[in-house]
NUTI-475663 format. One record per residue (C-alpha): z, x, y; residue number from 1. Coordinates in steps of 0.05 Angstrom, whole numbers. Layout:
// residues N
<atom><up>Z</up><east>X</east><north>Y</north><pos>NUM</pos></atom>
...
***
This chain:
// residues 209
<atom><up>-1211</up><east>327</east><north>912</north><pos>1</pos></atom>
<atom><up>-1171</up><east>391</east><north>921</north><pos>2</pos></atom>
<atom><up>-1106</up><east>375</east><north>976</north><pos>3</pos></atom>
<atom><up>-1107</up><east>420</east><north>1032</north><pos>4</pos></atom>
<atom><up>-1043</up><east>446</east><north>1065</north><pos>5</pos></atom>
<atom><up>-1030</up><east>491</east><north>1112</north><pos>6</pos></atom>
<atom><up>-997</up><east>500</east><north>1182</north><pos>7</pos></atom>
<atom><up>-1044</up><east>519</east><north>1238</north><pos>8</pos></atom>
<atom><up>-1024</up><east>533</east><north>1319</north><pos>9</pos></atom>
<atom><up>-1051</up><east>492</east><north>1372</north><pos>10</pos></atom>
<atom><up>-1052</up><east>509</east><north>1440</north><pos>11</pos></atom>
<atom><up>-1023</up><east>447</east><north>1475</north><pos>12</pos></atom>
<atom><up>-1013</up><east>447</east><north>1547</north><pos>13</pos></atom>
<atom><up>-1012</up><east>510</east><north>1556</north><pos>14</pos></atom>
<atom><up>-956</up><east>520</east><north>1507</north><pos>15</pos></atom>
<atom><up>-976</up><east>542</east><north>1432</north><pos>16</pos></atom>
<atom><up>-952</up><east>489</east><north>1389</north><pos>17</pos></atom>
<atom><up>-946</up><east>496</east><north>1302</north><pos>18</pos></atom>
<atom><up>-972</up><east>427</east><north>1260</north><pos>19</pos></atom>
<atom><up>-970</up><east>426</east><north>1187</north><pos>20</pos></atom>
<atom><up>-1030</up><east>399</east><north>1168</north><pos>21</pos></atom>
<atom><up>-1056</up><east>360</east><north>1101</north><pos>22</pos></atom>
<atom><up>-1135</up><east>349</east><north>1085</north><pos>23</pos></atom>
<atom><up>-1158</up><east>306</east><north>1028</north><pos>24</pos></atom>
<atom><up>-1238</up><east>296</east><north>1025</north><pos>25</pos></atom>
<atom><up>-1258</up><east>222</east><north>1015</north><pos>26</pos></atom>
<atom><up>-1304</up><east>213</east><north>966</north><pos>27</pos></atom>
<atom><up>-1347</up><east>157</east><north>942</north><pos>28</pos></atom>
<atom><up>-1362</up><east>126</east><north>878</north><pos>29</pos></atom>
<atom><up>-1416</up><east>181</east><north>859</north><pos>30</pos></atom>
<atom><up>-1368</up><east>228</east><north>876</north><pos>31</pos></atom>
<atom><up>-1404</up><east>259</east><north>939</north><pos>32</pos></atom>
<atom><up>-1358</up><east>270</east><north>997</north><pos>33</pos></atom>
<atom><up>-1365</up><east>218</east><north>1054</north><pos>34</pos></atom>
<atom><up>-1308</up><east>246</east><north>1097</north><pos>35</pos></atom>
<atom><up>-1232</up><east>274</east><north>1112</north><pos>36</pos></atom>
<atom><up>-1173</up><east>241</east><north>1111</north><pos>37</pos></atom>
<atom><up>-1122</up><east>290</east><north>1149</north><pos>38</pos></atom>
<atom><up>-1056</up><east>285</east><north>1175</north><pos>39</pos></atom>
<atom><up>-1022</up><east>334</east><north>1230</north><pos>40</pos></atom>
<atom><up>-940</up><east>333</east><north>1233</north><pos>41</pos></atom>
<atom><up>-914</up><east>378</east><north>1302</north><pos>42</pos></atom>
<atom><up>-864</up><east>429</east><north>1261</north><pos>43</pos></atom>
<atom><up>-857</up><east>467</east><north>1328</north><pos>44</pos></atom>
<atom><up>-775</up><east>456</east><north>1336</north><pos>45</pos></atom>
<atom><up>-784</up><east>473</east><north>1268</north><pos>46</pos></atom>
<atom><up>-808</up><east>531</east><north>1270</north><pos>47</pos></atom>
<atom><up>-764</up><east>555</east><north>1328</north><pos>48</pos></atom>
<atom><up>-705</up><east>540</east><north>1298</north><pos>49</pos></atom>
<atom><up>-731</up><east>587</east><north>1241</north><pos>50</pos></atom>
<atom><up>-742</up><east>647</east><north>1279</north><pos>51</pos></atom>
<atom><up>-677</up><east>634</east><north>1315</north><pos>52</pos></atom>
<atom><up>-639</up><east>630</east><north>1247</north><pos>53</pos></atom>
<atom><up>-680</up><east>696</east><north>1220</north><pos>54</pos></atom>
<atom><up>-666</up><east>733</east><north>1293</north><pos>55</pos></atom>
<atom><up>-591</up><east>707</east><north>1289</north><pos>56</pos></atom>
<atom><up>-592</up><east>735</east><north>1223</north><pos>57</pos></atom>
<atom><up>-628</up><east>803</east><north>1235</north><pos>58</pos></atom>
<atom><up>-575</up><east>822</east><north>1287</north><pos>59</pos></atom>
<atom><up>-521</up><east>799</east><north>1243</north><pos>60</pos></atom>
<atom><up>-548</up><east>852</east><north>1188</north><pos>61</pos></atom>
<atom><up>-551</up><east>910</east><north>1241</north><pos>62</pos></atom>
<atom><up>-477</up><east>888</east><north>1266</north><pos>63</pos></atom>
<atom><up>-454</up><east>896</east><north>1189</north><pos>64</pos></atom>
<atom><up>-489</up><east>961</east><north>1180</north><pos>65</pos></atom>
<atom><up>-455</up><east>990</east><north>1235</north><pos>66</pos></atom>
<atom><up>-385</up><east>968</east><north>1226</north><pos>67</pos></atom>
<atom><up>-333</up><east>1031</east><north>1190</north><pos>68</pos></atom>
<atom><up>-315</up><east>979</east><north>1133</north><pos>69</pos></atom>
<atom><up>-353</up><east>927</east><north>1087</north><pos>70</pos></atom>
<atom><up>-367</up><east>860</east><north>1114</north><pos>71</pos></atom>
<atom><up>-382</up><east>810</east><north>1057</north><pos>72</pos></atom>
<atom><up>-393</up><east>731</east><north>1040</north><pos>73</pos></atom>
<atom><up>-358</up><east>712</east><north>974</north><pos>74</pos></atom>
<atom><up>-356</up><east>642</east><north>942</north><pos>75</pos></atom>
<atom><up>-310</up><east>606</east><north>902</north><pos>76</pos></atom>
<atom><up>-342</up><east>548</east><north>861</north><pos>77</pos></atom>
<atom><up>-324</up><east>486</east><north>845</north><pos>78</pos></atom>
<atom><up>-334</up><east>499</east><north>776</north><pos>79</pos></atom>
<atom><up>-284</up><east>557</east><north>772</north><pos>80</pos></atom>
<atom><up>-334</up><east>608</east><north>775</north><pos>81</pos></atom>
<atom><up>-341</up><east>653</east><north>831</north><pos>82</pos></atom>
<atom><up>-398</up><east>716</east><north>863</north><pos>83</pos></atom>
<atom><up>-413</up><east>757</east><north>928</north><pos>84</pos></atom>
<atom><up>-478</up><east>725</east><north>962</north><pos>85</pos></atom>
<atom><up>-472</up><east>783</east><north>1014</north><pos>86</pos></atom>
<atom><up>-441</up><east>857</east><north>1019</north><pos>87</pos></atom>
<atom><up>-458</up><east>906</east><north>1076</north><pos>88</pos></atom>
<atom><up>-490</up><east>970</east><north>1052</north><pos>89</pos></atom>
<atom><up>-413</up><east>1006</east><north>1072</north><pos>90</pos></atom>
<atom><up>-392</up><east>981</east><north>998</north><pos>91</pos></atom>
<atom><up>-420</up><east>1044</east><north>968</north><pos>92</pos></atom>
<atom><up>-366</up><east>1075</east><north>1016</north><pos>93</pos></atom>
<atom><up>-309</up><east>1041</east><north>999</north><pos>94</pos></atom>
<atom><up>-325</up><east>1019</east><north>918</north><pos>95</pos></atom>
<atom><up>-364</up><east>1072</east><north>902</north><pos>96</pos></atom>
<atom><up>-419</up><east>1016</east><north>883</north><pos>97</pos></atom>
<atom><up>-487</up><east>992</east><north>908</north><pos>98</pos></atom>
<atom><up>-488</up><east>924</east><north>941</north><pos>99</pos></atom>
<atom><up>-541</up><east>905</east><north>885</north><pos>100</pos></atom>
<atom><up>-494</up><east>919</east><north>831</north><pos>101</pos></atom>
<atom><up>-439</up><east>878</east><north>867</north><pos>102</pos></atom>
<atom><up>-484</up><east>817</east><north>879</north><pos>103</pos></atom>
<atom><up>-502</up><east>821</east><north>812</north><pos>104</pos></atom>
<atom><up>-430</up><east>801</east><north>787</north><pos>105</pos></atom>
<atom><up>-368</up><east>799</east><north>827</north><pos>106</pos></atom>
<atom><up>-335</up><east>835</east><north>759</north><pos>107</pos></atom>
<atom><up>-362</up><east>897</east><north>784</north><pos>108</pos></atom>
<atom><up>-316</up><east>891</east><north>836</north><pos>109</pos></atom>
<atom><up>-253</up><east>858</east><north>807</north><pos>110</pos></atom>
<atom><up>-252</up><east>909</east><north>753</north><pos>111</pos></atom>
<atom><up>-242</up><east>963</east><north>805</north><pos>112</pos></atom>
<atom><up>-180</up><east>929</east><north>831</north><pos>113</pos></atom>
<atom><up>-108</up><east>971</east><north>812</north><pos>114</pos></atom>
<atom><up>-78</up><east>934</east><north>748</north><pos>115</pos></atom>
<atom><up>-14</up><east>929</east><north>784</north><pos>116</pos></atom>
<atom><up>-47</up><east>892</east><north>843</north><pos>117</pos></atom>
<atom><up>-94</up><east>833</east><north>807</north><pos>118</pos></atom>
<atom><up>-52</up><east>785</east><north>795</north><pos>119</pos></atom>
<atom><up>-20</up><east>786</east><north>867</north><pos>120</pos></atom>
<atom><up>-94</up><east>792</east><north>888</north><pos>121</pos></atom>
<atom><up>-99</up><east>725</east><north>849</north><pos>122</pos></atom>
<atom><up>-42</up><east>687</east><north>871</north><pos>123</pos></atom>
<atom><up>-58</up><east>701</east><north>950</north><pos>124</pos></atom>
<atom><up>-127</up><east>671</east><north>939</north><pos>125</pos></atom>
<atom><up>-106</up><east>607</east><north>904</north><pos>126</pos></atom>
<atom><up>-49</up><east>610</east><north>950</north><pos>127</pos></atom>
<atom><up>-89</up><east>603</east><north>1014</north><pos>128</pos></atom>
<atom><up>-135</up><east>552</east><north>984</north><pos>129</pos></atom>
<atom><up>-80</up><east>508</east><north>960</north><pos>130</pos></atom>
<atom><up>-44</up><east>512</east><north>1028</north><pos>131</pos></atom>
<atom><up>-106</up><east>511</east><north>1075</north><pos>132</pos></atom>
<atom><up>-91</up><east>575</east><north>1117</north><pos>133</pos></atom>
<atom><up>-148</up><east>588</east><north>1161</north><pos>134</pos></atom>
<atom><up>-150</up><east>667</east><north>1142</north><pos>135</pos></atom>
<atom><up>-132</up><east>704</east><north>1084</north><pos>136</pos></atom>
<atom><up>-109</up><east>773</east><north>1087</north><pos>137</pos></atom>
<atom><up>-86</up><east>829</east><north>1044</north><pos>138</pos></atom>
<atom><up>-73</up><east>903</east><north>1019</north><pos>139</pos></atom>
<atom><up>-92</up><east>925</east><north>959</north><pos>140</pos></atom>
<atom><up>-101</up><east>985</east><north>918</north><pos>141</pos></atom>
<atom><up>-170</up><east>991</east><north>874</north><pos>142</pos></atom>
<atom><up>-191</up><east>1061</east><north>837</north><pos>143</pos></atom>
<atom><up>-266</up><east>1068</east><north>849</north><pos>144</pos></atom>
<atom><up>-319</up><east>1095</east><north>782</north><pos>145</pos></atom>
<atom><up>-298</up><east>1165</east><north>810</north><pos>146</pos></atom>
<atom><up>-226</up><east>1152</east><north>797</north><pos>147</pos></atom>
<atom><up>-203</up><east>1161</east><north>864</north><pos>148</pos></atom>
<atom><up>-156</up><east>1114</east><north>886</north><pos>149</pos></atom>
<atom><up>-161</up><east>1078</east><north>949</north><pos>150</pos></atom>
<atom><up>-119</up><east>1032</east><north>988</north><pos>151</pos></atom>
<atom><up>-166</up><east>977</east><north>1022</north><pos>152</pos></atom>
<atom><up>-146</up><east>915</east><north>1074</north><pos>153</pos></atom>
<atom><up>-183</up><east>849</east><north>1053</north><pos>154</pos></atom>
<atom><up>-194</up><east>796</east><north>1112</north><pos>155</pos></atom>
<atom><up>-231</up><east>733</east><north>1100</north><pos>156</pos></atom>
<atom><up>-237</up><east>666</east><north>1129</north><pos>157</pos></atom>
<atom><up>-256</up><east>613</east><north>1081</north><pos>158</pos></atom>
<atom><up>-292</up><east>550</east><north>1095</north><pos>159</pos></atom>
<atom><up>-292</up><east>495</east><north>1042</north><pos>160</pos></atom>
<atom><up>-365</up><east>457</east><north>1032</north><pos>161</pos></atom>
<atom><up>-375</up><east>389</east><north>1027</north><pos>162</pos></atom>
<atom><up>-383</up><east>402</east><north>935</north><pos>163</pos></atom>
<atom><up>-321</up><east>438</east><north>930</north><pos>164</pos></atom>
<atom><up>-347</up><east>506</east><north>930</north><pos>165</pos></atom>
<atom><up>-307</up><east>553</east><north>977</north><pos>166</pos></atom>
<atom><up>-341</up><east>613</east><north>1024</north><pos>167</pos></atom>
<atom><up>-302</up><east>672</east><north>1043</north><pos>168</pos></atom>
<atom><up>-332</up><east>704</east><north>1099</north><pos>169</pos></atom>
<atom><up>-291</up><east>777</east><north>1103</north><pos>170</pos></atom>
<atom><up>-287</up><east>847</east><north>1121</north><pos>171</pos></atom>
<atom><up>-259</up><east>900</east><north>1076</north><pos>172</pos></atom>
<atom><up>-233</up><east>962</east><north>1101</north><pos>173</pos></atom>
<atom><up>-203</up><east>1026</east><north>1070</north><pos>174</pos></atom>
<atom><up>-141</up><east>1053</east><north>1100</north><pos>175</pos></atom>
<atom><up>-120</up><east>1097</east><north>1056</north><pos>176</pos></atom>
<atom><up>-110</up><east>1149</east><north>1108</north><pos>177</pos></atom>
<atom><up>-64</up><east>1098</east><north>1135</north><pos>178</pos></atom>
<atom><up>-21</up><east>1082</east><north>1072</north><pos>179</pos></atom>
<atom><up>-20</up><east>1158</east><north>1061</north><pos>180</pos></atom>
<atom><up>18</up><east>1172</east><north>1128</north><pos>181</pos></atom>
<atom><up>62</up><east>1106</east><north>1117</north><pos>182</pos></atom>
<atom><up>79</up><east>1144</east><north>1050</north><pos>183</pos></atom>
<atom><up>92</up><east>1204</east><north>1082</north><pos>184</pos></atom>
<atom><up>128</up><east>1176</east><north>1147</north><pos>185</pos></atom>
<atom><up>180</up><east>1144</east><north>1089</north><pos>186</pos></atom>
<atom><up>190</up><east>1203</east><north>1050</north><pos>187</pos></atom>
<atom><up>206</up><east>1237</east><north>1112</north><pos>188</pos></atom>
<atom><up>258</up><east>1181</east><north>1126</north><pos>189</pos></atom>
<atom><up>293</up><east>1188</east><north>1056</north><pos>190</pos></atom>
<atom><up>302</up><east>1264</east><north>1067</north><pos>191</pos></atom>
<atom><up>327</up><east>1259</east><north>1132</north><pos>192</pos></atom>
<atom><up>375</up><east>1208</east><north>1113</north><pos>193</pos></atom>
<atom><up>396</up><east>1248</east><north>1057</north><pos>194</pos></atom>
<atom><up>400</up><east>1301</east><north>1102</north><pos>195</pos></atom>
<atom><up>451</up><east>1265</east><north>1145</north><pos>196</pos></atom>
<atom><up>491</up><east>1246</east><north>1082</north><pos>197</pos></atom>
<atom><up>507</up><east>1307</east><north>1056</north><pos>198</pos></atom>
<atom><up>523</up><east>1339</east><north>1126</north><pos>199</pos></atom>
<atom><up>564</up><east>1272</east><north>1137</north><pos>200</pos></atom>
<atom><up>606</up><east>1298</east><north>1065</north><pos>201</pos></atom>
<atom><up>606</up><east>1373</east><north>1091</north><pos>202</pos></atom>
<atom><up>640</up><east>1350</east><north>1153</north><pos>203</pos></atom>
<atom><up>691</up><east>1312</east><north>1117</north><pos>204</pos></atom>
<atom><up>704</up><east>1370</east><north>1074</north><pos>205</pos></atom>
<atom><up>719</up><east>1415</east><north>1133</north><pos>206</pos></atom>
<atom><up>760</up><east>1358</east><north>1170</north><pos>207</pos></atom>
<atom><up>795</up><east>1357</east><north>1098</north><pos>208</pos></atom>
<atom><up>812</up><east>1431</east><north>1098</north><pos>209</pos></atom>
***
């Protein structure tokens, strides 16, 4: 006969509790049903812990959401290969890409990265996972499909499984602003020194004279 499973709730003591339950009809030689044969597991804690989990990570989704910069989950595999399991919906912000597209290969985002900055990229990765450091962290420069170049800060912490495989849990943000004004604060810096320099030689020359 034709297994029947399914999860049913049970009011138990006043408290609702979930069973997973399995029915088989017993049948006899002439094939004419002459009973059940059932069996009821308790999948309450179960089921709690499932809702918790989904709750846990509802709010974590919102939190994400909200946040100015990209929060993501990245894995390294054992095998050498490597993807994004998560990316907030701020990547279109900061790559210029939707988080489908970057889930969909993590070449969609390595490709963006400046040509100047991948291997360095690279080396801090390995780097941290040859040495162990609890958190990774990093500026970078990446030009987006517009061809607008940003400057972004990468901060992970990575957590090796029990397989080999390697999550990054991270938030990317761009601070280009930032960089700009560093750039500008610098250049500032040089002229003023230059500045000083060449009054420095004028005031020889008159001392000279």
């Amino acid at each position: 006969g034709i297994v029947q499973r399914f999860e049913e709730v049970v009011p138990t003591h006043g408290v609702d509790c979930t069973y997973l339950t399995v029915k088989k009809p017993l049948k006899n030689a002439e094939g004419e049903i002459i009973g059940m044969l059932g069996l009821a597991q308790d999948i309450s804690d179960r089921k709690a812990t499932e809702a918790a989990l989904a709750d846990s990570e509802t709010r974590f989704r919102r939190l994400a959401e909200n946040l100015p910069g990209m929060v993501y989950r990245y894995v390294t595999y054992a095998d050498g290969s490597d993807a994004f399991t998560y990316v907030s919906p701020r990547c279109q912000e900061i790559f210029g890409l939707d988080p489908d597209t970057i889930l969909s290969t993590s070449t969609a985002v390595w490709s963006l990265v400046h040509p100047d900055d991948v291997d360095m990229l690279q080396d801090t990765i390995a780097a941290c996972i040859q040495t162990g450091l609890p958190q990774w962290s990093v500026e970078h420069r990446l030009i987006t499909p517009s061809q607008q170049l940003k400057w972004v800060q990468s901060t992970a912490q990575p957590t090796r499984q029990a397989n080999g495989d390697i999550v990054w849990e991270g938030f990317c943000l761009d601070i280009s602003d930032r960089k700009c004004l560093e750039t500008e604060r610098h250049l500032a810096s040089i002229a003023l020194q230059e500045n000083e320099a060449r009054l420095q030689e004028i005031v020889q020359t008159i001392d000279q004279c």
